[in-house]
Structures are given as C-alpha cells and as structure tokens.
C-alpha positions in Angstrom: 6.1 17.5 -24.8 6.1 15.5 -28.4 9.7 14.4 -27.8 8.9 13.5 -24.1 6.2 11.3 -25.4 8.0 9.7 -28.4 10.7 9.0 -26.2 8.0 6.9 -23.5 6.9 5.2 -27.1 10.2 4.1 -27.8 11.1 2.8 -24.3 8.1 1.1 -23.8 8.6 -1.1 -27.6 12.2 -1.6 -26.3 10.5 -3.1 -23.1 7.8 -5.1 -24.9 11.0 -6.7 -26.6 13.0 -7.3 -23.8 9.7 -9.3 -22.3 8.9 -11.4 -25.6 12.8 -12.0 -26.2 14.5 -12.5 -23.1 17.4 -13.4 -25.0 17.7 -9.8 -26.5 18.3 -8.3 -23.0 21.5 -8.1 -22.5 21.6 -6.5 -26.1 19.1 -4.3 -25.4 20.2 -3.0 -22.2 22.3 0.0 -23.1 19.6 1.0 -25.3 17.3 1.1 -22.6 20.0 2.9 -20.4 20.0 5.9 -22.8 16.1 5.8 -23.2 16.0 6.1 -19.5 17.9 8.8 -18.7 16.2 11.3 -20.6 12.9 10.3 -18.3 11.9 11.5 -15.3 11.2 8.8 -12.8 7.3 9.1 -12.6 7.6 9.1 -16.5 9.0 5.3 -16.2 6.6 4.5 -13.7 3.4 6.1 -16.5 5.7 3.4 -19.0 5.0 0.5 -16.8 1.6 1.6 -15.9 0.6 1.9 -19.9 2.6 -1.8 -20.1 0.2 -3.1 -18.1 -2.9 -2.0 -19.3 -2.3 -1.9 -23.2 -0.2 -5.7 -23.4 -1.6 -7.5 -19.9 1.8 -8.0 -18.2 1.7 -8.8 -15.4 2.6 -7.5 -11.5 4.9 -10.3 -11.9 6.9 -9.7 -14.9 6.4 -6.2 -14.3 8.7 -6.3 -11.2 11.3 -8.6 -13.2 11.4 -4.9 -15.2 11.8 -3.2 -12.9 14.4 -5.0 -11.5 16.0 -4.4 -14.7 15.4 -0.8 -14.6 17.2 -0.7 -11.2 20.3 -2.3 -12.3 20.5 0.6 -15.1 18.9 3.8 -13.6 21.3 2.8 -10.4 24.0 5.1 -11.3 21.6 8.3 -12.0 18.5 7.7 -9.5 20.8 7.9 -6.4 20.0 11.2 -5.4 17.6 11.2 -2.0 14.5 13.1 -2.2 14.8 16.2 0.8 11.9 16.5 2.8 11.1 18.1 6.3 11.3 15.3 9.2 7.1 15.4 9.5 7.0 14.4 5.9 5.6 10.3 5.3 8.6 10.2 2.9 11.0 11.3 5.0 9.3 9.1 8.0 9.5 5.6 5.5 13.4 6.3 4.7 14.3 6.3 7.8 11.9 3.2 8.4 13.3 2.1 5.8 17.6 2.1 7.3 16.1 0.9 10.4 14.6 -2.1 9.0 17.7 -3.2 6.7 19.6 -3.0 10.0 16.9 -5.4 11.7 17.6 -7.6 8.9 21.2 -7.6 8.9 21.5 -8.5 12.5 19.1 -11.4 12.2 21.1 -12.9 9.2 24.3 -12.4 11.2 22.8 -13.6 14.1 21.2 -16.6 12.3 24.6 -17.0 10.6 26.1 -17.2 14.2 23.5 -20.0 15.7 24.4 -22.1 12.7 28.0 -22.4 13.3 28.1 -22.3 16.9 24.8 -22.4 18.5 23.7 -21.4 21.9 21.1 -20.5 24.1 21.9 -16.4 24.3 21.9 -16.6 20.0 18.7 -18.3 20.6 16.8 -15.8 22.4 18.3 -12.8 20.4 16.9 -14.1 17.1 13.6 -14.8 19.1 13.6 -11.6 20.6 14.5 -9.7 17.4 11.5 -11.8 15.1 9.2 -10.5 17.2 10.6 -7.1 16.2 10.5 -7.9 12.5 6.8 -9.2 12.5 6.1 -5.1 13.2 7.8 -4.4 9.7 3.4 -5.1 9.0 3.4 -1.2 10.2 5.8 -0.2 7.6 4.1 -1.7 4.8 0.4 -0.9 6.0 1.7 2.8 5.9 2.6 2.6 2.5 -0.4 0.7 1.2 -2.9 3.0 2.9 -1.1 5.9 3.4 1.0 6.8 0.0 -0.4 4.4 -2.3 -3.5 5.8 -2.9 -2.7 9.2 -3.5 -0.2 7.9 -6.1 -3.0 5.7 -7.8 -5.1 9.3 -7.4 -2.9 10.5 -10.2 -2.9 7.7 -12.8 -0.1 5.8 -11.4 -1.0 2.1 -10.3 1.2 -0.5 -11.5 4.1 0.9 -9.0 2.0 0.6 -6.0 0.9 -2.9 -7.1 4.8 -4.2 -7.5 5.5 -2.7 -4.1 2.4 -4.6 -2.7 3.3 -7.7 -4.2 6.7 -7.8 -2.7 5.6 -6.6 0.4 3.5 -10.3 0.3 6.2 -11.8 -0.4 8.0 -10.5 2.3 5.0 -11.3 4.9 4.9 -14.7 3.9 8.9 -15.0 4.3 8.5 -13.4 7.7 5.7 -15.8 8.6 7.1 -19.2 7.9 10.6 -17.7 9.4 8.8 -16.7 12.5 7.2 -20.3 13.0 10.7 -21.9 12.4 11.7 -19.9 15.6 8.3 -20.8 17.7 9.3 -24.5 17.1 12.9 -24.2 18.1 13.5 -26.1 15.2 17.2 -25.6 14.5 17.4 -28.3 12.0 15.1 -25.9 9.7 16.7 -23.1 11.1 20.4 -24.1 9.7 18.7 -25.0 5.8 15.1 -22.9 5.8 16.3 -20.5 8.5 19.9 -19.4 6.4 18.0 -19.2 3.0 15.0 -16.8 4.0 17.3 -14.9 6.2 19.8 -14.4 2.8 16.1 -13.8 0.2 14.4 -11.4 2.7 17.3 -9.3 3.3 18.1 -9.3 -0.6 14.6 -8.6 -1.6 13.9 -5.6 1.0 17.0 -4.0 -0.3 15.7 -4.4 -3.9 12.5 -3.2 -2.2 14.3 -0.1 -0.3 15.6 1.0 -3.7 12.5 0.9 -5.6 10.6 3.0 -3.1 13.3 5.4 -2.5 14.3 6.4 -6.0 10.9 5.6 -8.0 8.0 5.5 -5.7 8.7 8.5 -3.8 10.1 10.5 -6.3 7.1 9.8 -8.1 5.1 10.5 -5.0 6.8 14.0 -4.3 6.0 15.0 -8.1 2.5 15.0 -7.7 1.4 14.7 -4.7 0.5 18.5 -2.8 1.9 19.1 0.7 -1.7 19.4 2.3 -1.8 15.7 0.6 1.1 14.8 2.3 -0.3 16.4 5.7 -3.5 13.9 5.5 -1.1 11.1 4.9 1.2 11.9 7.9 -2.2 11.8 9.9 -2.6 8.3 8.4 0.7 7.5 9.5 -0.1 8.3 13.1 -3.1 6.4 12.8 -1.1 3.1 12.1 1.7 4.0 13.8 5.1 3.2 13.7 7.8 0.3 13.9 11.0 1.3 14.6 11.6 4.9 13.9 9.4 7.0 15.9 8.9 11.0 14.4 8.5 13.6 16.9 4.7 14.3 16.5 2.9 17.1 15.4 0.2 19.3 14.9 -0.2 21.0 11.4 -3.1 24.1 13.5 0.5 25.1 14.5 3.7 26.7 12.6 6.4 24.1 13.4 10.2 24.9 13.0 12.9 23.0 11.1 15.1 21.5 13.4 18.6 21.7 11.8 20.0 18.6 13.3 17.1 16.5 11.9 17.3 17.8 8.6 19.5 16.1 6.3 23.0 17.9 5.3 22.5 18.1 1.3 21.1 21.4 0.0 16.8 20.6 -1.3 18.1 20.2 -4.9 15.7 17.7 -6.1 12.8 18.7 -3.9 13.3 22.1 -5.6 13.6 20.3 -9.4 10.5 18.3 -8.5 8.2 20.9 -7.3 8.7 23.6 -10.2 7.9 20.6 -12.4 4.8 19.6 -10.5 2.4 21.8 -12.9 5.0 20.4 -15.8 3.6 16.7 -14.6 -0.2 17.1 -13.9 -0.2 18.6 -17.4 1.4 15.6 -19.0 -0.5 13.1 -16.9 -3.6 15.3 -18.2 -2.8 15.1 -21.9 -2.1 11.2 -21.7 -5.7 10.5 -19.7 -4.5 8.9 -17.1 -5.6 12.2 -14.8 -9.1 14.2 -15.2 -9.1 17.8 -15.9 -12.3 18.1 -13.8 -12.2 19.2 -10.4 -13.6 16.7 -8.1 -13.6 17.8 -5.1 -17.0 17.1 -3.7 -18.9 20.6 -1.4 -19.0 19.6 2.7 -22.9 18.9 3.6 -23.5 20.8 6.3 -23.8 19.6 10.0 -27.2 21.2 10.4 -29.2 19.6 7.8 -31.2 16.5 7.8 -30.9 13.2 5.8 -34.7 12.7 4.5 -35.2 9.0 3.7 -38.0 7.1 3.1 -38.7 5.8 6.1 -37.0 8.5 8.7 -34.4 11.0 8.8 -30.9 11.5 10.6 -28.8 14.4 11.7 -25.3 14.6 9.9 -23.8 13.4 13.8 -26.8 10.8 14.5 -26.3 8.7 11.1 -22.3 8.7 12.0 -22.6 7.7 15.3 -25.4 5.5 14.9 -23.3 3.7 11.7 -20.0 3.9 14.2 -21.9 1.7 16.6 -23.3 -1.1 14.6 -21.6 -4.3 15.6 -20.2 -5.0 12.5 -18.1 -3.1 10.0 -19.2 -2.2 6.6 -17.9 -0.6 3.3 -19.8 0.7 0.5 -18.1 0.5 -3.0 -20.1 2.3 -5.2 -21.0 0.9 -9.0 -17.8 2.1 -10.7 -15.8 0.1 -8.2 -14.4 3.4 -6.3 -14.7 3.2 -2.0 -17.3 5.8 -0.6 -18.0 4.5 2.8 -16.6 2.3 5.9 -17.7 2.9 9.3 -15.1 3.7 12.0 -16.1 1.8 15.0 -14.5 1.3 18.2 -12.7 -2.1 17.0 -12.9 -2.7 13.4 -11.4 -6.2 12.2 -9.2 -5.0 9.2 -7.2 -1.6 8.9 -9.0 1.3 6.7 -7.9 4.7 6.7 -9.6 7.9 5.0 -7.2 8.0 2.4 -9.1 4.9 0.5 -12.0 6.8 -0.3 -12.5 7.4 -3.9 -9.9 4.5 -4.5 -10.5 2.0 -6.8 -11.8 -1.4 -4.2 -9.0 -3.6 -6.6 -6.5 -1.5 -5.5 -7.2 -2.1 -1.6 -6.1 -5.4 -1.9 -3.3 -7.6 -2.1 -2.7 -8.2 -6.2 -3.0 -12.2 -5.2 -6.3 -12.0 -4.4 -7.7 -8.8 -6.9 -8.9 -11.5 -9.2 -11.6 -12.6 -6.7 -12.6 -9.4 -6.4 -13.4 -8.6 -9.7 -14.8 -12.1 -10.0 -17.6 -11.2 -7.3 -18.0 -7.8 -8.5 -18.6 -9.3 -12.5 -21.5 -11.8 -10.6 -23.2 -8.7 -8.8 -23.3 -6.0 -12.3 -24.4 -9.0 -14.3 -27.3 -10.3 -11.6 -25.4 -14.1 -11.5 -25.6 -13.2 -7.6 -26.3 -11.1 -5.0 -23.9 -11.9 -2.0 -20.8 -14.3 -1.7 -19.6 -15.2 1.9 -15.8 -16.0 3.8 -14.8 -17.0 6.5 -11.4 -16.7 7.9 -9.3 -17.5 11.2 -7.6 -14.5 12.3 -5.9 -15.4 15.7 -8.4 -15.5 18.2 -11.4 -14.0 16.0 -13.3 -16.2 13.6 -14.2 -13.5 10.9 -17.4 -13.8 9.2 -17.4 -11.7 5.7 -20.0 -10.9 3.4 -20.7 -8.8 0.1 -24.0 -8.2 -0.8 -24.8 -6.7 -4.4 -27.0 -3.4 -3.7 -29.5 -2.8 -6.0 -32.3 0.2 -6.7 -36.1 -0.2 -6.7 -35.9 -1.3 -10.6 -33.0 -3.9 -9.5 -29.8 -1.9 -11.1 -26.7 -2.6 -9.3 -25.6 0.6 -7.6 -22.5 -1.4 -5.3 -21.6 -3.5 -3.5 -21.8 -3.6 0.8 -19.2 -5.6 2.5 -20.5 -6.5 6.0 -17.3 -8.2 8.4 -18.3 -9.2 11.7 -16.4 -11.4 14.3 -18.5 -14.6 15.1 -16.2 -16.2 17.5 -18.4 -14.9 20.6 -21.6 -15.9 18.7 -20.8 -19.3 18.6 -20.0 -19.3 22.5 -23.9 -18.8 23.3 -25.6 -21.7 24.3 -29.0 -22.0 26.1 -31.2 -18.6 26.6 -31.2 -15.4 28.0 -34.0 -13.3 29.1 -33.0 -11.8 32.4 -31.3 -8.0 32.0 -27.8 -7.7 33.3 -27.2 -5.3 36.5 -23.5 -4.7 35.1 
C-alpha cells in the first residue's frame, strides 16, 4: 500500500511540473508513462482529484492533463470493461459507437454540401441535427446517473472534466444547429466545416476518457445493486440512439449470448476481486468514510408531528408532489436531501442526487454562483437571490431562499422553480368556478 501511495506522490509532483513548466513536457512524458503504468486507473483519477483540491487547478487545465494522460495510457488502457447488456456501462458504450457514427455522417455529409451542394444533402444534415440535439440524453445519463455514485466514493474531478466537455459539446451542437435553421450555407461552408471537424475530435477524446477512465473507475467501486438503481435512472431519462431491451431486476434475467460481447470477463474479473483492495485505499487516503451511512426506512404507518399539524408518510409526498412548483432542499453541509417529483417538473432530477454535494449538480461554469449564494446565506449577507430564464416556451422563475431555525442558524437552502409564463397571461378577474 506504501509503494502504491509513494508512487501517486511521485506522479502527481511530475504533474505539478508538467503544469508550471509546460516546456518540460515533452521531457517529462516517458517519465510519466512509466509512473502510469504501475496505477490502476481510478488511482490516476484519486491523482487528479488530490491535484485539484491541494494546488487549485483547474477543470480546465485539468482536462489538458488528461489529455496528456490519454496520449500515454493509450497503448495500455485499451482493454473494454465486460459487462452484462442491462449494465449503464455497457448501455453508454454502445451510446457511445452510435453517436461517433452520428457524427461521422454529419461531417461527411457537411463535407459533401460544401463541395457540391444540393437540396437532398440539405435535408439529410437537417434531418440528422435534429438527431444529434438528443445526444442531451446521453450526457444527462451520465451526469445523473453515473456521476454521482462516482463522486459517492471520493472521486470528483473526473465527473467535472466529463461535464465540462459535455458543455462544450452542447454549445457546439447549439450554434451548429442554428446555422442549419437559417439555411445559412455561407456559415455552413466556414462555421459549419470547423464545428463539424472540433465536435467530432472532441467526442472521440471524450469516448476515450469515459471508456477507459471513467468507467473503469466506475466498475471498481461502484456495487451491482448501485449499478441496478442507475439503470433505473437510465430508463427514467431514456435513451438516444441505442435502445436496451428493458428489464425488471424482481426477476432472474438470462444472458443472451449474442448480446454479450465475444472477449472472455478478464478485467471485470481483475476489477471486482480488487473492489475491497480499493475502498480500503480510498479509506486510508480520506477521501471515503468508514462509517456506514445508510440511513433506517421511517415507516409508512407513522405520523410526522409538527408544530402546527401532522402528515402521514403518503399525505406529505403527495401533498409535496402536487405543489405547483418544484423545490429542493440542500441541507447546511451543502449535500441534496429533498426535491419533489411532480407531474411536470422544469429541470431533470433523479434519486441518485440525494446526498450529493449541490456543486456537483451543476455545470462547473456556473458552480461559482453557487457557492457564491450559498457563502451569502451561512454568513446572513442574504436570505434569497432570484433568476429568471427563457427556456423555450416557459419563462422560468427561480428562487433560493436561506432556511433558517427559530434562533436564525442557517440549516439550507430551499430552491423554489416555478413556470410563470401562464401567470403573466392573467388579466382582469375571476370569481365564477369552472364547470370543466
């Protein structure tokens, strides 16, 4: 374990003078190399982690690294993790091939209207944007769905680099898309060509990173029941362009042969017999608590005693379900213990975020904010801060409000998102009850 950890040490230093001397790189490169592959990859993923918290580098620079770390680890990490088709991972590789062929087309085909353009070329790209904006399922199911069991475990800065990119990759989608809606082909033959080239480049950077850090990472210490509640997420979101047969874990299911991939489980196998290995180390470097935190069920036939009433386990859900807003309670260490699951909410939650730390449920572009409102709240400089946003045909009011006890100590924070746009459609009065 000593070596394993002097060996972390020593990578991270080389790393810390690869970032302060970029000009020592190339130098430094087979030294990393050899560093490297004595790790296991969630071990490099706890070495960018620690980077990030002990020296401040950023999401940024931390993805440059990693970057660099692919070039290297390319000729070693190309082994595919072996999972069952049910299994999330399993699910996003196959996403994942689907979506680089999406991509290939529309560069070919954007390659095509460029040097002979016609009407048919015109309505395939169209026709095949509107199949890329869904891509927003892909990376919602990794945000939601894998992420936060990852972060569970002490690993965040991987999760925050894939995030990043994934913005990055929305916002080329985005101004790609509106290039198309304008039938601008003067844009399309400059713009068009060079986010067509970057977006295909950068998801297969992407595709790499996920499939021989993230998941491997993932496999190590995530548990199969884990992986069970994330599939469940998955259906929740659903799916883009590979569709799993679906399934239901009450029942035994078979392994169908000619789903399963042809190599024999080898690293599944390595990666499961060193699962204790890795919650051990994780343990002993304080990244992961040693104290069970699993929380006892409240049971369904007791009441909720407040002040001024009471509920039923099933009347407060319902009643909170109903409420013609949505809300989120963060408590006052900043972890998610609450959002109501209406009917319609505005922005995508899933189960999965509760007990996850709220700057990790947003995009790394905007976590500053965050912590900016929830510094104003703890130190009493506010008590709510209020957005609003156009999102397509809703106009989205949002508000935080600081929540504090009877001797005014901040116990969290309440979000409260509501869409306004039929509010501000009322005019006049209304006192007569509707027959319908």
């Amino acid at each position: 374990m000593a070596e394993i950890f002097n060996k972390r040490e020593y990578l991270k230093n080389l790393i810390r003078r690869a970032d302060k001397n970029p000009e020592e790189l190339e130098r430094l490169k087979e030294e990393i190399k050899s560093v490297i592959k004595e790790l296991k990859p969630v071990e490099i993923a706890i070495v960018e982690n620690e980077l990030a918290r002990e020296d401040g580098i950023s999401v940024e620079r931390i993805r440059e690294i990693c970057d660099v770390h692919l070039e290297l680890m390319e000729e070693f990490l190309n082994e595919e993790p072996t999972v069952e088709p049910w299994h999330p991972i399993y699910i996003s590789m196959k996403e994942h091939e689907k979506i680089l062929e999406m991509l290939k087309q529309l560069k070919d085909l954007v390659d095509t209207a460029t040097k002979s353009p016609s009407f048919e070329t015109f309505i395939a790209i169209g026709k095949l944007t509107e199949e890329l904006k869904k891509i927003e399922l892909h990376f919602q199911k990794q945000e939601y769905g894998i992420f936060p069991y990852v972060e569970k475990y002490g690993v965040e800065q991987p999760p925050k680099v894939m995030w990043s990119e994934h913005d990055t990759m929305r916002v080329m989608i985005k101004d790609f898309a509106k290039i198309i809606e304008n039938r601008d082909v003067e844009r399309l033959k400059t713009e068009g060509v060079n986010i067509t080239i970057q977006l295909l480049e950068m998801f297969m950077m992407h595709m790499h990173k996920e499939n021989h850090i993230l998941f491997p990472t993932a496999l190590s210490l995530v548990s199969e029941d884990e992986f069970k509640q994330i599939r469940k997420t998955f259906d929740e979101i659903g799916y883009c362009c590979y569709f799993p047969e679906p399934i239901d874990f009450e029942k035994p299911h078979k392994k169908d042969s000619k789903d399963m991939p042809s190599e024999k489980p080898v690293q599944i196998e390595k990666l499961l017999k060193a699962y204790d290995e890795l919650k051990s180390l994780l343990q002993e470097m304080g990244v992961l608590s040693q104290e069970n935190t699993a929380a006892a069920p409240l049971s369904s036939q007791g009441r909720i005693n407040l002040p001024s009433g009471s509920f039923s386990i099933e009347e407060l859900t319902y009643l909170l379900n109903t409420l013609p807003i949505d809300i989120t309670f963060v408590d006052k260490n900043d972890e998610v213990r609450y959002f109501s699951e209406g009917k319609e909410r505005i922005f995508l939650r899933t189960r999965d975020v509760i007990g996850r730390k709220v700057q990790n449920c947003h995009p790394p572009k905007s976590v500053h904010i965050v912590e900016k409102i929830l510094r104003d709240f703890k130190s009493g400089k506010r008590d709510n801060a209020d957005f609003w946003i156009k999102l397509g045909e809703k106009y989205v009011l949002i508000r935080y409000f600081a929540v504090r006890n009877e001797k005014g100590e901040y116990i969290g924070t309440l979000e409260v998102t509501q869409d306004i746009a039929p509010i501000q459609k009322i005019t006049g009065e209304k006192r007569i009850y509707d027959e319908e």
